[in-house]
N, C-alpha and C positions, 0 to 999 in steps of 0.2 A: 365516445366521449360524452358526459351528461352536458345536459341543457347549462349550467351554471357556470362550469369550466370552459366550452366553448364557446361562449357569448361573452367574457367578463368583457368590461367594456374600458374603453382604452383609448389615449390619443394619438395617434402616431407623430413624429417629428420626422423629415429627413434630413440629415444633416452629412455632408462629405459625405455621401453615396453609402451611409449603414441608414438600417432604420433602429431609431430608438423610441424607448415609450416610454412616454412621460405618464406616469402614475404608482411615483413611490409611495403615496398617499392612501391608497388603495390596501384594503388589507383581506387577508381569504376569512369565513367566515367562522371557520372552525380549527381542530388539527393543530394547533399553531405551539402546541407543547411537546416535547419528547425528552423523553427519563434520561438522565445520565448515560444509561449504553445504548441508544437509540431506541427505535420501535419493536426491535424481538423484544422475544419471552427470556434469550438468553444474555441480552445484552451486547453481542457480536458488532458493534457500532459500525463496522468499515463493512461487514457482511449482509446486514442489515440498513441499509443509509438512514438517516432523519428525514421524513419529507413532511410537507407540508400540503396539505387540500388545496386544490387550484394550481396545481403545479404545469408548466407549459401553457396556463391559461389562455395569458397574453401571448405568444411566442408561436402558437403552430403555425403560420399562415406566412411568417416572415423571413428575409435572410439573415444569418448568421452571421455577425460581424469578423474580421477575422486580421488579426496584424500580419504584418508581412516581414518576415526575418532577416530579410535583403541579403546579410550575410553572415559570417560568425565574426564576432567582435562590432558589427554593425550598431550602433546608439541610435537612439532615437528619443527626444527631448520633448516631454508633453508637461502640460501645468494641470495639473489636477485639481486645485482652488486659487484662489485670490493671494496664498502665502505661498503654496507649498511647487517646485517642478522637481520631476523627477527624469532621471535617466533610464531605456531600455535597453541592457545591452544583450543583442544575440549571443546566447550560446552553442545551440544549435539550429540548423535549418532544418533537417528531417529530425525528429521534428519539431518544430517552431518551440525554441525553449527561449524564454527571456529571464536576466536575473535585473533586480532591482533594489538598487541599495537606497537605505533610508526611506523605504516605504511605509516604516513603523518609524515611532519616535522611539527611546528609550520606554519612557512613561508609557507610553501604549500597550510595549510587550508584556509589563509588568501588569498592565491590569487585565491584559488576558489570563497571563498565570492566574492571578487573585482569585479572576471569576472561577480558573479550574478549580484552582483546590476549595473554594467554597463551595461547587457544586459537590466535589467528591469524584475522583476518577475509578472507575473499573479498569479490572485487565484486560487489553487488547489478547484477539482470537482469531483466527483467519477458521481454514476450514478444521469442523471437529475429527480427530482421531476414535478410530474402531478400538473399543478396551480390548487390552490382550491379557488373559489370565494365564495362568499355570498350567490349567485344568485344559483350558482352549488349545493351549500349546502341547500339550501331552497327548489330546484327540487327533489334529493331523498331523503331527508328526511320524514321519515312516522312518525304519532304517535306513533306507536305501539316501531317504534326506542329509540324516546325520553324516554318512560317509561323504556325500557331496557338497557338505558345508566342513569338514573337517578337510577336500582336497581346495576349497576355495581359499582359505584361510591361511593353505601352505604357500599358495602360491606368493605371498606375501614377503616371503623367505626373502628379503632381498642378498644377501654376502653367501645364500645356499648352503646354511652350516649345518642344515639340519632343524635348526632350533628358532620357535616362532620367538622375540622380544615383545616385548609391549609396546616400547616403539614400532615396532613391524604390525603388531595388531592393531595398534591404533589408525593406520593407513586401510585395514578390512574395513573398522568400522565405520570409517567414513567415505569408503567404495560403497558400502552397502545402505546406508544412512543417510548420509550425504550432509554431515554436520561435524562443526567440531566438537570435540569434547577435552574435558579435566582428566588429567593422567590419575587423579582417584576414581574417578567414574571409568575411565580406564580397565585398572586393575580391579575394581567391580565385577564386572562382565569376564577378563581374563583370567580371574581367580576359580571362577566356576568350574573352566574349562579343566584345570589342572588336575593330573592324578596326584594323590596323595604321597609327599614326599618330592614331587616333580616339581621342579625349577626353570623347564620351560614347557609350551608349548609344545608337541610335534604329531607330526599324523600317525605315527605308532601310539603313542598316546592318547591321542585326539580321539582314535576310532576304537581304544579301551573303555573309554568314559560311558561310566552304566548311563539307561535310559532319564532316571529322575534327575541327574546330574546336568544332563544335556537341556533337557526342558530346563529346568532352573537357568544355566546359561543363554538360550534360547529367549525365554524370561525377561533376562535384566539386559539385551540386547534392546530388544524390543519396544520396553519400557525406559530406555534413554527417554522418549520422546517428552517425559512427564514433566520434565523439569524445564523452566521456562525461555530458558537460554536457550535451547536447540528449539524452541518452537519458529516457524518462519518471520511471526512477528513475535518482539520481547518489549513489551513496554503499556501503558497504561493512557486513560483516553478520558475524554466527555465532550457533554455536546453543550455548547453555547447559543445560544437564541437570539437571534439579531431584533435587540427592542430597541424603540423610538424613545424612550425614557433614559437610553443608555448612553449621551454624546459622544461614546471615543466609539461604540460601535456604528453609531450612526457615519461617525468621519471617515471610517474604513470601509463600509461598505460605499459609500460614495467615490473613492477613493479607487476602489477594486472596480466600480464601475465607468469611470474613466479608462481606465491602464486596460481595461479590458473591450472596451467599448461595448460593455455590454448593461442593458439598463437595470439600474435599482430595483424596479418590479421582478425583474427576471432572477435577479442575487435573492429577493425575500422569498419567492416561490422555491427556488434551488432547498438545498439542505442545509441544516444550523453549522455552525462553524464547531468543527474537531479541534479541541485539543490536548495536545498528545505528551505526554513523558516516557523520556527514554533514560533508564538509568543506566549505571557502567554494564557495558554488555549489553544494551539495546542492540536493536537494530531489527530490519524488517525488509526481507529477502526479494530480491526484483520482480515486478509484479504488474499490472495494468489495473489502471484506477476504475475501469468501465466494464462488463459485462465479454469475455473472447469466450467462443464456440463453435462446434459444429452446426449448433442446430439453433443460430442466435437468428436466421429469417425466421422462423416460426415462433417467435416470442415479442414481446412489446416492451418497451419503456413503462418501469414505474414512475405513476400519474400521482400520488398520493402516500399520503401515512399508511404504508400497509407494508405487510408482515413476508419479509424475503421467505421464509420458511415456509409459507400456504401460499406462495406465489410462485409463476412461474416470471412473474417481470425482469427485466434486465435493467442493472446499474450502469444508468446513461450520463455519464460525465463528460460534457465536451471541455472544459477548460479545469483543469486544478491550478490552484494559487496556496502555495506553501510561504508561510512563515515562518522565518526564522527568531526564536522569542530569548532566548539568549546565547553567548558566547557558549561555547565548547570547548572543555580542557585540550581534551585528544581526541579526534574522531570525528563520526558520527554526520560526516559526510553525506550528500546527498549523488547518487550515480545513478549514472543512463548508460548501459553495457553497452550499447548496439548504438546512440545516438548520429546519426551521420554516417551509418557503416551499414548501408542494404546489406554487401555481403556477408556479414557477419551470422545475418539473422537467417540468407538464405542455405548457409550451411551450418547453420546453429552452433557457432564457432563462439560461444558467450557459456557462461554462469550465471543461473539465479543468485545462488548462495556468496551474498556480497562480504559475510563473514571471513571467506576466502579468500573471494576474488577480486575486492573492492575496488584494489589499484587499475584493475584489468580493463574498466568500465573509458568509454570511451568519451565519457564527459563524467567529471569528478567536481563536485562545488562543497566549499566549506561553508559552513554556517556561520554567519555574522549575525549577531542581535541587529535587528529592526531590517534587515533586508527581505526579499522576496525573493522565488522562482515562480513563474506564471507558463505555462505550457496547454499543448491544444491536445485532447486524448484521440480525437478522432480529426480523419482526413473531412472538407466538405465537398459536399457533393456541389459539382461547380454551374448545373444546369439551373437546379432547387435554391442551391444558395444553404441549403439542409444537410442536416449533421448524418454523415456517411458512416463506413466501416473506423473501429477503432485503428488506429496508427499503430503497426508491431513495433514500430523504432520507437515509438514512448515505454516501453518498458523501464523501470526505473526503482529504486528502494535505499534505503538508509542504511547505512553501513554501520561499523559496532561502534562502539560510541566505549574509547578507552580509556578515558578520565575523565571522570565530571557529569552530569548529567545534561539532555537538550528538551529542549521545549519547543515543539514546535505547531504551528494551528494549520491546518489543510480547509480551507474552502473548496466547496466541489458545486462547478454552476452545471445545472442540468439541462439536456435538452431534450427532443422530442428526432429519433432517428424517420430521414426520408424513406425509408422504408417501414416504419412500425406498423403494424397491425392493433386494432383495436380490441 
């Protein structure tokens, strides 16, 4: 860590056994802007975070403050200013989910919208897809394939009449895809298949279908992924800037740093606040807010505004605080597949694809305009009092959002793992 980042200077308070620092006051020296899609070259905002120079400044040397869930349905009554108390109520214990209603005013959510759409949102992207060509597909493609994609495709046969439906196909494509799709996009991809004159499906058929035939169906399999509704996330983003010129965001980050007990210095140094539109058919597939891997000892927390794509740093998110910025027709739920259910996770008895499986999720919340969810991504480490392994039972995503559109803003406070390396 350089000389400027680990010396910023600071007061400490202790107060009811966390430590806090007092110096919202305090501002990093540079960094302090990021474009609409974050810090990449491609825009990738959730891939790429927003950070700021001087990040962990203040923070590496201290313990982690951390609420305690007591139980599910458990409240917990804190005053945030001089007007304002709120309620916490436990969702979960494993792990520590809190919902909180009336955390935003009406008026508040609304000027977060504002600031989106005058900043301009980009489209949300998780990780890039490999282009698939015709050309590409026609090079490895073997006979010996076609025949073993034309017996996978039979097995599908549910009533065993012989004859594949598109109903029946459409259960292939999403064994093999893992998404749903439009019975026209459907019939796209199943139209390919058919010999000329044929009306359905079948594997006498199937394994007639000349070579350019096959690739072209092959093709527009493949190519489902282009459209943005089967991407894992569907929905559109920007970053907002926590300015001291700006009083509703000064009120909330004050606000976030109560509910969270975690201090103002620490929220400005964290990343600018996300936020997100989801229109009908959003939705953004279960996921972890933080960095999970094989080989995540041998890598560090991003310290700075730097570029996930020439970096090897890890997205260290100890706490996300979700907003909810307006009502919801139908939908667009927020779920935790696994929340409270170890053994789900140790026999992988869950769905990412909440498009699906939404209901299946073992904590389901609707979105309220001006409410919150506030959860912890990582367990801490209880000797250091320092942010440990990410929590597998935080896995979590937005379900599809079937009438209306949502809006929602994700703050992500960052922290510094007891294990990083420099």
């Amino acid at each position: 860590m350089s000389f400027p980042s680990k010396y910023f200077f600071f007061i400490l308070v202790i107060t009811c056994g966390f430590v806090h620092i007092r110096g919202s006051d305090l501002k990093p020296s540079k960094g302090e802007t990021c474009s609409f899609g974050g810090p990449g070259v491609d825009g990738d905002g959730e891939q790429e975070p927003c950070y700021k120079d001087g990040l962990y400044s203040a923070i590496s040397d201290v313990r982690l403050p951390r609420r305690d869930p007591v139980a599910v349905d458990h409240v917990q009554t804190i005053q945030v200013d001089e007007e304002k108390t709120l309620q916490l109520k436990t969702r979960s214990v494993k792990p520590p989910v809190f919902e909180i209603p009336g955390l935003l005013s009406d008026d508040e959510c609304d000027h977060l919208v504002n600031l989106a759409n005058t900043n301009g949102l980009a489209e949300s992207a998780t990780a890039r897809r490999e282009t698939v060509t015709r050309e590409g597909v026609n090079t490895t493609l073997t006979q010996r394939q076609m025949g073993i994609y034309c017996k996978r495709i039979c097995r599908f046969d549910k009533n065993e009449d012989g004859n594949i439906t598109v109903r029946e196909f459409n259960d292939y494509v999403y064994s093999v895809k893992k998404m749903l799709v439009t019975r026209n996009d459907v019939w796209n991809a199943y139209e390919a298949l058919l010999l000329e004159g044929a009306s359905y499906i079948t594997y006498e058929n199937c394994t007639k279908v000349n070579r350019t035939q096959f690739v072209e169906f092959m093709y527009r399999i493949h190519t489902m992924y282009r459209f943005p509704y089967y991407n894992e996330r569907y929905s559109m983003h920007t970053w907002v800037e926590f300015s001291k010129k700006d009083p509703v965001l000064e009120r909330i980050k004050r606000r976030v740093a109560e509910v969270t007990q975690i201090s103002a210095l620490q929220i400005e140094h964290s990343e600018d606040l996300q936020v997100v539109k989801y229109r009908q058919g959003g939705h953004y597939y279960a996921h972890y807010d933080s960095t999970v891997g094989s080989e995540i000892q041998e890598k560090r927390c991003c310290q700075k505004f730097e570029n996930q794509s020439q970096s090897s740093c890890l997205i260290c998110r100890y706490i996300t605080v979700l907003f909810y910025l307006n009502n919801v027709t139908e939908g667009g739920e927020t779920a935790f597949p696994i929340a409270d259910h170890e053994e789900l996770l140790s026999g992988r008895n869950y769905s990412s694809n909440l498009s699906k499986r939404c209901q299946k999720a073992t904590l389901i919340v609707k979105p309220v305009k001006g409410s919150a969810l506030f959860w912890y991504n990582h367990v801490l480490e209880e000797e250091s009092g320092m942010m440990g392994e990410v929590d597998l039972l935080s896995l979590h995503g937005g379900c599809d959002v079937d009438k209306g559109e949502k809006w929602v803003a994700n703050l992500w406070i960052n922290a510094p793992r007891v294990d990083q390396t420099v």
